[in-house]
N, C-alpha and C positions, 0 to 999 in steps of 0.2 A: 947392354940389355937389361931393360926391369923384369925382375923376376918374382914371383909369390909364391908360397909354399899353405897347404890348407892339410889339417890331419883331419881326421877321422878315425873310428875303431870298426873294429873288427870282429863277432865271438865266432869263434869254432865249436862246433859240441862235437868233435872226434880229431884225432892226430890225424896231421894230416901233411902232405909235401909241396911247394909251390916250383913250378918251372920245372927244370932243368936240375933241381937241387935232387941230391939222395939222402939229405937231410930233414928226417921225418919231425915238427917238430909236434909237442900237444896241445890237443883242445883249452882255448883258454881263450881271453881276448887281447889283439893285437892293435896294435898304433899305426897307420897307415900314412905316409905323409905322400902329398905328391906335390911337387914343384912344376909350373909352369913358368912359360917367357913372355913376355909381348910380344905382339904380332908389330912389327913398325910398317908406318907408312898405311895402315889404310883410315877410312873417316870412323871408325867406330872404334871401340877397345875391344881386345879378340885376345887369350892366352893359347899357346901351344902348349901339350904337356912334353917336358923333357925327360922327368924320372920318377919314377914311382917305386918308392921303400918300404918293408914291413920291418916295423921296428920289433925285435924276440929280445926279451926281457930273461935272461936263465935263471933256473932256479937248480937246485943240489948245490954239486963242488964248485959250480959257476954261479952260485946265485952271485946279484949283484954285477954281472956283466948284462951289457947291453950290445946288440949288433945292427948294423942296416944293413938288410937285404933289399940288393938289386930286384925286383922287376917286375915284369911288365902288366900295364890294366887287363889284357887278355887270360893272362896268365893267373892272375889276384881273381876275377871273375871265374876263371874255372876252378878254383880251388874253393871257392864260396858254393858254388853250385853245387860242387861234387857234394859237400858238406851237409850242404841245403835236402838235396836227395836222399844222401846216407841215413839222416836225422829221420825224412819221411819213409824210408823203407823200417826204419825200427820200430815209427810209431803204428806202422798198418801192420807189419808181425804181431806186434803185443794186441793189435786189436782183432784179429783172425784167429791169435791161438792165445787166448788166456790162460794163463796160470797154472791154475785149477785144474783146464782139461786138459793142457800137457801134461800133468800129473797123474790124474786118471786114465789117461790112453793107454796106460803098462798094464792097469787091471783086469 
């Protein structure tokens, strides 16, 4: 089988957890690889995805370690979204209650 591999990134603006993992990791930006196969036998070029990895770079007692994480474009998608949301829920907080008048609400 020929196969092709394509990266792409990733940023987080909040820690966050993908799949199945209970491993929380944090906001940063990630290396995404996914590998494809060829489709054989039809008249056109057509790739299948096989696997899709988020590559976490550690940083502290593990800096300098590197991991691929298993999985899936579903999964990578919902962890972006969630992300995606979270970021928009902070930025209409801070636009609904500035500063200033949460400060002055105690007076």
């Amino acid at each position: 089988m020929l196969t092709r591999s394509t990266r792409s990134m990733v940023t987080f603006s909040n820690d966050f957890t993908i799949g199945n993992s209970q491993r929380e990791l944090p906001a940063g930006t990630y290396e995404i690889l996914v590998e494809e196969e060829l489709i054989q036998g039809l008249s056109f070029e057509a790739y299948r995805r096989i696997a899709t990895y988020l590559m976490a770079r550690w940083r502290g007692s593990n800096a300098g370690e590197t991991s691929m994480q298993m999985t899936t474009k579903e999964d990578l998608e919902h962890a972006i979204a969630c992300d995606r949301r979270s970021l928009k829920l902070k930025i209409t907080a801070k636009r609904r209650f500035p500063r200033w008048r949460m400060q002055n609400e105690d007076t």
